[in-house]
C-alpha positions in Angstrom: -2.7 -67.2 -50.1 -4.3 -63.9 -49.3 -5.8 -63.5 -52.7 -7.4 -67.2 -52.1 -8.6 -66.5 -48.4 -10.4 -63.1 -49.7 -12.2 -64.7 -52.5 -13.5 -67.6 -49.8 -14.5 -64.8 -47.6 -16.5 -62.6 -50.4 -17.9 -66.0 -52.2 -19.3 -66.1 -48.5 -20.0 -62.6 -47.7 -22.3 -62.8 -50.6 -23.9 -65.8 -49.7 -24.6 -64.8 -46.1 -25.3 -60.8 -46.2 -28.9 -61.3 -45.6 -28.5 -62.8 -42.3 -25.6 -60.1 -41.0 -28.2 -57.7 -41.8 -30.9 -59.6 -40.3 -28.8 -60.3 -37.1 -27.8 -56.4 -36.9 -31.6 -55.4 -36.9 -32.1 -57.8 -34.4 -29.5 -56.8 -32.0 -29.7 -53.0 -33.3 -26.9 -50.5 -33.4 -23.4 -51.6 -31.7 -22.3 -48.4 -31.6 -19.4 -49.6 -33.6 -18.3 -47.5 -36.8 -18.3 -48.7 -39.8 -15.2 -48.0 -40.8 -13.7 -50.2 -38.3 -15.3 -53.3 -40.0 -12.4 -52.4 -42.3 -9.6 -51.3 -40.3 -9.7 -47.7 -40.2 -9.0 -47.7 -36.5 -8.2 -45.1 -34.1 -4.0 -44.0 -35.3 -1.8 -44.1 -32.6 1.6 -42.4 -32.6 4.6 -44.9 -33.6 7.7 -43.8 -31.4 7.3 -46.6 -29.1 7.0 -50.6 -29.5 3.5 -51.7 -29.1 2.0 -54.8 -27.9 -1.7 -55.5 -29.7 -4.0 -57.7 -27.5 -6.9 -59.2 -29.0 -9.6 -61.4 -27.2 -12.9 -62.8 -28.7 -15.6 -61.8 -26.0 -16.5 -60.8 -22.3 -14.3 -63.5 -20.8 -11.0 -63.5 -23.2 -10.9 -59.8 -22.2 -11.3 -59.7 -18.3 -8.5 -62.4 -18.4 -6.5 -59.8 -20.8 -6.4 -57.8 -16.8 -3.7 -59.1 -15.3 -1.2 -59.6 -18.2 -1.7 -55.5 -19.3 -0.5 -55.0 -15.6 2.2 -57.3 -16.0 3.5 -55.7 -19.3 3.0 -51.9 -18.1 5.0 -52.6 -15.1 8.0 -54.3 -16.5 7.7 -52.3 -19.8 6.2 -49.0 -18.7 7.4 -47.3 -22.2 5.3 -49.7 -24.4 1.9 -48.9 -26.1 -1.2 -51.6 -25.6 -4.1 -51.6 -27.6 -6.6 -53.8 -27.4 -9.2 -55.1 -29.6 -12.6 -57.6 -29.6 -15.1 -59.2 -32.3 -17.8 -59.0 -29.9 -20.0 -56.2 -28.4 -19.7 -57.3 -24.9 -16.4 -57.8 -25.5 -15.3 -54.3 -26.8 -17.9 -52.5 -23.8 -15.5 -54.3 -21.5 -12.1 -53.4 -23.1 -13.6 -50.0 -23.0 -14.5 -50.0 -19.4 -11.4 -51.4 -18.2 -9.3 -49.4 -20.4 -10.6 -46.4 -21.2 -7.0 -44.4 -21.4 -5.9 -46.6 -24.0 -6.6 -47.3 -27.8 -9.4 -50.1 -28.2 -11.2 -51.0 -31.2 -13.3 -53.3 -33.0 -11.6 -56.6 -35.1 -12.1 -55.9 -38.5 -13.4 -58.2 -41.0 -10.4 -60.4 -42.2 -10.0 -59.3 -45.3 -6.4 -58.8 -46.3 -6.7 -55.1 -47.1 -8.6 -54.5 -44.0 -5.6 -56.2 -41.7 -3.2 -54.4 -43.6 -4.6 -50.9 -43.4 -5.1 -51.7 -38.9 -1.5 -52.7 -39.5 -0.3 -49.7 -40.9 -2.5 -47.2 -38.3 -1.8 -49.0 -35.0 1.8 -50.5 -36.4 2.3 -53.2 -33.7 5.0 -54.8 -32.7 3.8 -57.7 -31.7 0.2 -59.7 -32.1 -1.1 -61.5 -28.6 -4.1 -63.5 -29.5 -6.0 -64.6 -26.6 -7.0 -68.2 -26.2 -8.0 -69.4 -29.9 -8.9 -66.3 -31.6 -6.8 -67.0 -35.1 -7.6 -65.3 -38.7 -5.8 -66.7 -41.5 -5.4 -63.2 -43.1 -4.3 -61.7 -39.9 -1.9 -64.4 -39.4 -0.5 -64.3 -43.2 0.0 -60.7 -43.4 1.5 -59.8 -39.6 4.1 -62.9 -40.5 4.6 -61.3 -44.2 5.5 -58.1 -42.4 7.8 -59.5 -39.3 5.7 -58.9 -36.8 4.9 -61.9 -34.6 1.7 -63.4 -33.7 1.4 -65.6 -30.0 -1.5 -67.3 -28.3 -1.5 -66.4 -24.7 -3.8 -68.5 -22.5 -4.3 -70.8 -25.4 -6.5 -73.6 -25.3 -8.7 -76.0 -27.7 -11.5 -77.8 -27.4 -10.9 -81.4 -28.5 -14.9 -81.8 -29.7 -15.4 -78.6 -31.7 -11.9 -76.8 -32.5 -9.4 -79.9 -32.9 -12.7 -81.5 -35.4 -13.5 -78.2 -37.1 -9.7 -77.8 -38.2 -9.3 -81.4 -39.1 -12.0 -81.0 -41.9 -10.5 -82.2 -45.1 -10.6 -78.6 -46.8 -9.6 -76.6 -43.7 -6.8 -78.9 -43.2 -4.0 -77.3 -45.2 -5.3 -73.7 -44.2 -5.2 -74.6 -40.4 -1.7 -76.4 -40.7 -0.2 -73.5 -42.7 -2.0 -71.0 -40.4 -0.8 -72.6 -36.8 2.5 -73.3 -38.5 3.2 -69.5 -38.8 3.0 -68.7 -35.0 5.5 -67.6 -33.1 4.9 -68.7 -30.1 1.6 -70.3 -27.7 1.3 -70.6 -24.1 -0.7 -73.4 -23.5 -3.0 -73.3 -20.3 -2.5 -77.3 -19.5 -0.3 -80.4 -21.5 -3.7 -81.6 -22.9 -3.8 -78.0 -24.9 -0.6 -78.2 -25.8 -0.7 -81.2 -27.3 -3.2 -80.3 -29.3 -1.8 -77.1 -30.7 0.8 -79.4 -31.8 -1.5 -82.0 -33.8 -2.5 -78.7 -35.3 0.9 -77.5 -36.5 2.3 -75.3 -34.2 6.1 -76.4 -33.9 6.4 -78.5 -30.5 9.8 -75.7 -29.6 7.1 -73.6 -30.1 4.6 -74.8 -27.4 5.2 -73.9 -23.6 2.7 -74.8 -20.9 1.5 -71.9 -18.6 -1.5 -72.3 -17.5 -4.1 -69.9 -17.0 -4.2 -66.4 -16.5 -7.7 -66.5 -15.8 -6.4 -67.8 -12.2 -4.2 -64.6 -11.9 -7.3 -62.7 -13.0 -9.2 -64.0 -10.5 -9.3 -61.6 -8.1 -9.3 -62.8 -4.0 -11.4 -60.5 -2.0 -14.4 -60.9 0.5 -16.3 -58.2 -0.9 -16.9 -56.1 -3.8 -16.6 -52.6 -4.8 -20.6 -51.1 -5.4 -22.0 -54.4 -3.9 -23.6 -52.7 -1.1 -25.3 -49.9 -3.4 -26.5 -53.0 -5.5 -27.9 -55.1 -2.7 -30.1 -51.7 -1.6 -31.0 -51.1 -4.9 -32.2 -54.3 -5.4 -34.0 -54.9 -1.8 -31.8 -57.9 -1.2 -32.5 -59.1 1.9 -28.7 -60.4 2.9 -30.1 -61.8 6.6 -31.9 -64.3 4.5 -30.1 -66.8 1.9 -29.4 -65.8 -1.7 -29.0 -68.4 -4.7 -27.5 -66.6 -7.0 -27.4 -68.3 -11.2 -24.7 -66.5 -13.4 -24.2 -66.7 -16.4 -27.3 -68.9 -17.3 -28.0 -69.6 -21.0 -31.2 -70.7 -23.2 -33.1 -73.4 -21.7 -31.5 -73.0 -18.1 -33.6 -70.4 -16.7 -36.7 -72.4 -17.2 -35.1 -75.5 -15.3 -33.8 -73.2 -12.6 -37.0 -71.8 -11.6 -38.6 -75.4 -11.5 -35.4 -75.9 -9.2 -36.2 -72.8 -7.6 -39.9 -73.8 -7.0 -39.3 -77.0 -5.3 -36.4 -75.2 -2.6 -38.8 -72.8 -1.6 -41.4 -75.6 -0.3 -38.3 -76.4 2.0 -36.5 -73.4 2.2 -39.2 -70.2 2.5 -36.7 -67.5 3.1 -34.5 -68.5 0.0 -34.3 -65.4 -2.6 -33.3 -66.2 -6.2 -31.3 -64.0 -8.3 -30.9 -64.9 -12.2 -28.0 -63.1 -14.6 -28.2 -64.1 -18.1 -24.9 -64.2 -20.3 -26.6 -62.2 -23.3 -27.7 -58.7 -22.8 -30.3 -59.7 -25.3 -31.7 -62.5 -23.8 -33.0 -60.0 -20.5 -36.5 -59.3 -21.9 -37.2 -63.0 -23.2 -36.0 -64.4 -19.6 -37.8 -61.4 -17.2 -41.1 -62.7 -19.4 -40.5 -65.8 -18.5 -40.3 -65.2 -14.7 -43.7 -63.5 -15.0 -45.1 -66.5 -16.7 -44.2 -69.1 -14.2 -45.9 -66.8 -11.7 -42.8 -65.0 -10.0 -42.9 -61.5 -9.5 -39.6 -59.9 -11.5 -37.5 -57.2 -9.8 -35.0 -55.9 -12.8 -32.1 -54.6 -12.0 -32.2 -51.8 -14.9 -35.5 -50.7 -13.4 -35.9 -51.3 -9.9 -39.6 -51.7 -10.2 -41.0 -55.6 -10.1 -43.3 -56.5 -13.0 -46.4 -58.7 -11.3 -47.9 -61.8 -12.9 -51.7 -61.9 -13.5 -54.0 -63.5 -10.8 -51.0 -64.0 -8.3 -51.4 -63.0 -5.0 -48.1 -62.1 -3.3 -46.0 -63.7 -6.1 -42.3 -64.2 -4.7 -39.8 -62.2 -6.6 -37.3 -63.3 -8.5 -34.1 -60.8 -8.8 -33.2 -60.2 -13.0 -29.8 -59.2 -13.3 -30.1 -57.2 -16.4 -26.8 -54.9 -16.0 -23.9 -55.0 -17.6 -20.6 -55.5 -15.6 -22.3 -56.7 -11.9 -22.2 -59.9 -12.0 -19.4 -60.1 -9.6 -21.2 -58.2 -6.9 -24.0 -60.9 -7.2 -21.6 -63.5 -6.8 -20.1 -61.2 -3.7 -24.0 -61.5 -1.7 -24.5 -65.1 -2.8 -25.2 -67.7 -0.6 -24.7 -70.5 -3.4 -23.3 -70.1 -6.8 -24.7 -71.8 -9.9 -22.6 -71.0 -13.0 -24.5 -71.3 -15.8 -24.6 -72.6 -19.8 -23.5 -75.8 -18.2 -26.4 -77.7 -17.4 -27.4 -77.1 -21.2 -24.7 -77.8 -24.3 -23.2 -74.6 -24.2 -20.0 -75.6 -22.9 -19.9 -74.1 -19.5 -18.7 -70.3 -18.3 -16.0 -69.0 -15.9 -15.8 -70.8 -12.5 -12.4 -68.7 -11.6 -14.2 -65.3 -10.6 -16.7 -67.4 -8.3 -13.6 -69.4 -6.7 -11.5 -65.9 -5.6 -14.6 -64.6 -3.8 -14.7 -68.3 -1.8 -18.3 -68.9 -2.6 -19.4 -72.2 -2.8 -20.5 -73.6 -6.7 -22.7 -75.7 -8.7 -21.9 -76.4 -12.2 -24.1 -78.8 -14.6 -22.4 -81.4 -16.5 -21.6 -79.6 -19.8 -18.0 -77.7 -18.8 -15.9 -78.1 -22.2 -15.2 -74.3 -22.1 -13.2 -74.7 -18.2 -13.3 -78.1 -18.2 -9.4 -77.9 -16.1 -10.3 -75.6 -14.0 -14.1 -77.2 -13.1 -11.9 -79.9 -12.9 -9.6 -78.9 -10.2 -12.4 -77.6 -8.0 -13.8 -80.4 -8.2 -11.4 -82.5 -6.6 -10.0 -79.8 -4.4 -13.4 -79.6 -2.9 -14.5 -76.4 -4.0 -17.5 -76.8 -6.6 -19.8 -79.7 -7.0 -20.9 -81.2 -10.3 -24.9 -82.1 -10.9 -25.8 -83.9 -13.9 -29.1 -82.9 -13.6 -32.2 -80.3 -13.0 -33.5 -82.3 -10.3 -29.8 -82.8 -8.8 -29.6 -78.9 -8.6 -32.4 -78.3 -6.5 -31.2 -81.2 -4.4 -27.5 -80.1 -4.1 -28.4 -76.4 -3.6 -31.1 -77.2 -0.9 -28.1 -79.1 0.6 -25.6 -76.5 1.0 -28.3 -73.9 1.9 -29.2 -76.3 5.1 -25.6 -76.5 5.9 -24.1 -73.3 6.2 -20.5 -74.7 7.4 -20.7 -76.8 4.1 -21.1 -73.7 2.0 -18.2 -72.4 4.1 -15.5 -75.4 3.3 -16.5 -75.2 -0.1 -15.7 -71.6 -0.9 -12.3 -71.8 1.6 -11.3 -75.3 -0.8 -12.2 -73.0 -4.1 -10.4 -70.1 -3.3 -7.1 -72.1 -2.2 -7.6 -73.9 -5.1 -7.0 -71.0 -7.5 -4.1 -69.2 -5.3 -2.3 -72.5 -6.2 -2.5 -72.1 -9.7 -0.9 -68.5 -10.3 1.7 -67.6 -12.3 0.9 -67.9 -15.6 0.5 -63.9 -16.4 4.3 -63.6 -15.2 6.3 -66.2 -17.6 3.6 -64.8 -20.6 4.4 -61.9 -20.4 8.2 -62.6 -20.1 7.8 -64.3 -23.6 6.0 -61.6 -25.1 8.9 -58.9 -23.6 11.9 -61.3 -25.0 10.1 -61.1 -28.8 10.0 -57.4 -28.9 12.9 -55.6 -30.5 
């Protein structure tokens, strides 16, 4: 099996090295060795069991928060390392862990996994959400060591398809077959781990840890230093768009536009998801005649032949988005009034703001859900139902306060999940 998955991978290695190198130019340097492609990671000393936590991106690995706690405190003896396939992903691991072992996923290549194997020598795999490798999968299982899905979920329209394709079939059966265990975030998930192969005794529900990640707090560590830095003027109201995607920023500022006929004293503050997408969107405030204040610079950037152009506030650091959310008036998370499946509603609903989400929300689509009907986030289908839902709740401040109070008790409803995964992951250790 290993010999046949390396082939597919080099047959497509050599098909597609042009655009990996093409894509690495573009993005530049991520500070990532090389060798780590290849899993020559960082050694770790092998007296103690270790628990190896792996999570795709930014969001799989602020959710990883809560269940490190969880294990250190009812296994304080145990080694966690912790790994990402993404940039943003392994900044954050490194930020929130910076005492322990973290490292980039290498390709899946079966020599590759077997050499990570033998320098971090886990005891146990924890893969967060959806992110399974075949080679991983087939090599940890060949050496004992058991791989688990915490917070799992699949998407019915792109994972439960792309699986089902008649030559990824047998790969995904045999791959979801070899699992030890998943922890499904909702029955819908689960049932669909089990259409893939994952053995039904196999297959708990327990919800999300993203709702234990969530943290409940009316303010924000730094959010003052970022509101002077910034020359947020908090006496006057602050929509705040996180998140936001290609294609949305355009449509929010037409949004934007319209409020501030109504609403003079409304600020707008705009946080792309990509790092790389910061330059593309702050040229695209200038163009529609905004003044942009950048975060990273603190100096605005004036559009030609506009006399006292309103600013627009560019979130263009890494790791604030959270004190944005903190100062907001009105939440709009992002990549969901575009097809990009949506982005994470939970950190919005802990700091009781009230939220706007468009109607593509695949990614959260339980937890948008449950805010919904608990009263805590509103759904618009459209740009022009934005402006007129955010103009709404900026005119009715007790509105915006009932909303945030319905999301945050909608979330403290939901905890628990981090406790009974990491009670599964404790019983399969040794």
């Amino acid at each position: 099996m290993t010999i046949l998955l390396d082939l597919i991978y080099g047959f497509a290695l050599l098909l597609g090295w042009w655009f990996l190198l093409y894509r690495r130019w573009q993005r530049g340097p991520s500070g990532v060795p090389l060798r780590e492609y290849f899993g020559r990671v960082p050694s770790r000393p092998v007296s103690a069991r270790c628990v190896w936590i792996h999570g795709v991106s930014l969001g799989e690995m602020n959710a990883t928060r809560t269940l490190v706690g969880e294990l250190r405190r009812r296994s304080p003896d145990t080694v966690i390392v912790l790994s990402s396939t993404t940039r943003t992903g392994l900044d954050q691991a490194r930020r929130l862990y910076p005492h322990l072992i973290t490292f980039r996923f290498p390709l899946d290549f079966s020599f590759a996994i077997r050499t990570l194997l033998g320098r971090i020598r886990p005891t146990i795999i924890v893969l967060m959400e959806l992110e399974v490798w075949p080679n991983l999968i087939e090599v940890a299982t060949a050496a004992g060591i058991p791989v688990v899905i915490a917070n799992g979920r699949v998407t019915a329209e792109k994972s439960v398809r792309r699986f089902n394709w008649p030559v990824v079939r047998w790969f995904a059966r045999r791959m979801f077959g070899q699992l030890r265990w998943v922890g499904a975030q909702d029955a819908t998930y689960a049932a669909r781990f089990v259409e893939l192969g994952v053995p039904p005794q196999r297959v708990t529900v327990t919800g999300s840890v993203k709702y234990d990640a969530a943290e409940v707090a009316d303010r924000i560590e730094g959010q003052e230093e970022l509101v002077q830095a910034m020359g947020l003027d908090l006496s006057r109201p602050l929509w705040v768009c996180g998140s936001t995607g290609p294609g949305e920023e355009a449509l929010i500022l037409d949004a934007y536009a319209k409020l501030t006929a109504a609403l003079p004293d409304l600020q707008l503050a705009l946080i792309p998801r990509k790092p790389e997408r910061f330059d593309e969107v702050a040229a695209l405030i200038v163009q529609r005649g905004f003044a942009c204040l950048r975060r990273s610079t603190g100096t605005p950037t004036l559009p030609a032949g506009v006399e006292e152009p309103r600013p627009v506030y560019l979130g263009d650091s890494m790791g604030e988005l959270r004190k944005f959310y903190a100062v907001a008036t009105v939440v709009f998370v992002g990549r969901s009034l575009v097809p990009l499946g949506g982005s994470d509603v939970m950190e919005v609903a802990g700091l009781a703001k009230p939220m706007l989400v468009g109607p593509h929300t695949a990614n959260f689509a339980e937890a948008v859900d449950l805010l919904v009907h608990g009263g805590g986030c509103r759904r618009v289908a459209s740009a022009d139902e934005l402006a007129e839902a955010a103009g709404e709740l900026l005119r009715h401040p007790e509105q915006c306060a009932r909303m945030g109070h319905a999301a945050r008790a909608t979330i403290v409803r939901r905890r628990g999940a981090t406790a009974a995964t990491a009670e599964r992951i404790l019983a399969l250790l040794p």
